[in-house]
N, C-alpha and C positions, 0 to 999 in steps of 0.2 A: 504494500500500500504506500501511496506517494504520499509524504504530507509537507506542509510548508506550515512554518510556525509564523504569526504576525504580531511580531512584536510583544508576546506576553500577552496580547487579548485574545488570541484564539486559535482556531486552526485550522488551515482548510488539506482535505484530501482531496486529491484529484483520483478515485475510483470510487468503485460502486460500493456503497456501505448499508450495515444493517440499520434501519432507519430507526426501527425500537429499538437497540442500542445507544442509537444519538438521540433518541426523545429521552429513554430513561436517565441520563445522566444527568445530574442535581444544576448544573449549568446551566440547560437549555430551558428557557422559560417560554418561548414563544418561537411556531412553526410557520413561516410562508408558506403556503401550500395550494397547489392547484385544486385542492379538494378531491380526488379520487376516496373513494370511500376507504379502503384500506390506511391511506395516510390519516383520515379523520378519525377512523378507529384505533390506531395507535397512538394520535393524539390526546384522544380522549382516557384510552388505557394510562397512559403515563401524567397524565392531567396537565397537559401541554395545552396554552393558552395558541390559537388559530388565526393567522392573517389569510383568508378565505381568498383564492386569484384563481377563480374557475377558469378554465378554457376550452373544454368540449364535454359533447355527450353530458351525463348526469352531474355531473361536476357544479354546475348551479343549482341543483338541487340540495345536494351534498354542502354547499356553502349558506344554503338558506337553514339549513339543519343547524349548522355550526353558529352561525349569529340567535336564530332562534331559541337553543336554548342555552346561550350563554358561554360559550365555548372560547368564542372570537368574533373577530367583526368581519365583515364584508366588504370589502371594495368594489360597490355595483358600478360605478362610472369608472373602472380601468375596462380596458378593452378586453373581450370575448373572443379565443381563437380564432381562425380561420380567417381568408382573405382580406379583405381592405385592412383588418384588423389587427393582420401581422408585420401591418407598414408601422403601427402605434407605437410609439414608446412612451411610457411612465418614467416620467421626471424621478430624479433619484428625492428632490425633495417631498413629492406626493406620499414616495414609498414611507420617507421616512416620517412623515404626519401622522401614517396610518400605524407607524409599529409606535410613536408617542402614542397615539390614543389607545393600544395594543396593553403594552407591557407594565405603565404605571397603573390599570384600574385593577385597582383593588375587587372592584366585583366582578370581575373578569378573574380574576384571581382563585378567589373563593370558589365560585362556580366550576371550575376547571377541576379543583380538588374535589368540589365534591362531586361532579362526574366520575371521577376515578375511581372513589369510593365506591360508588353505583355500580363502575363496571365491573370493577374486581368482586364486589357482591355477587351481582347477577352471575356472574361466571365462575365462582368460586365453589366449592362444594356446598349443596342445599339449596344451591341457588336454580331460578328459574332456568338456566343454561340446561342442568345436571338433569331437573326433571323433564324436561321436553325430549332431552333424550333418554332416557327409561321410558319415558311413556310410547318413543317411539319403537325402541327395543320392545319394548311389550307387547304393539302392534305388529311388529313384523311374526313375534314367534306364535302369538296368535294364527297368523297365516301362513 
């Protein structure tokens, strides 16, 4: 793995990395993200605060989930993939208005944690996760 260190504040890898890896770590507080449902669920797994940048397919959908119920905010007036829309660029200042309004809320904060709490419940042993599947074990051996 390539990495380049900058100057004491961070780190960038130039290859493919485990992305729950880099949400779990106590570091990362907040994800840009195109919203793919997978990145939102492991944002939400590790209670990672979301800058929502859909660009195709369900991804806006996925982004309205994420400001909805508190997750992250939305950037609806950045540009939407494909054609005319991939001539667009976003000012580095816009980006960085939206990770200020991002990273300091506190209830943006709160919420993200106790999303994770949620997940790790639901999915945890006892949880609704655990019985959907027994119930559905149940139905197959039934048949």
């Amino acid at each position: 793995m390539e990495k380049e260190k900058l100057k004491g504040r961070g780190l960038v890898v130039k290859s493919w990395v485990e992305q729950g890896e880099i949400l779990g770590h106590g570091a990362v507080g907040g994800l840009v993200s195109h919203c793919g449902w997978n990145s939102v669920v492991e944002a939400a797994w590790h209670g990672v605060r979301v800058l929502a940048w859909p660009q195709h397919g369900d991804q806006k959908i996925n982004a309205e989930v994420v400001e909805r119920c508190g997750l992250g905010v939305w950037a609806k007036t950045w540009p939407w993939g494909g054609g005319e829309n991939d001539k667009v660029v976003v000012n580095v200042e816009e980006i960085g208005d939206k990770i200020k309004e991002l990273m300091p809320s506190e209830a943006l904060r709160v919420q993200a944690a106790r999303i994770e709490q949620e997940a790790k419940k639901t999915a945890g042993v006892g949880g609704c996760h655990e019985k959907m599947l027994k119930r559905l074990i149940d139905e197959w051996r039934k048949n």
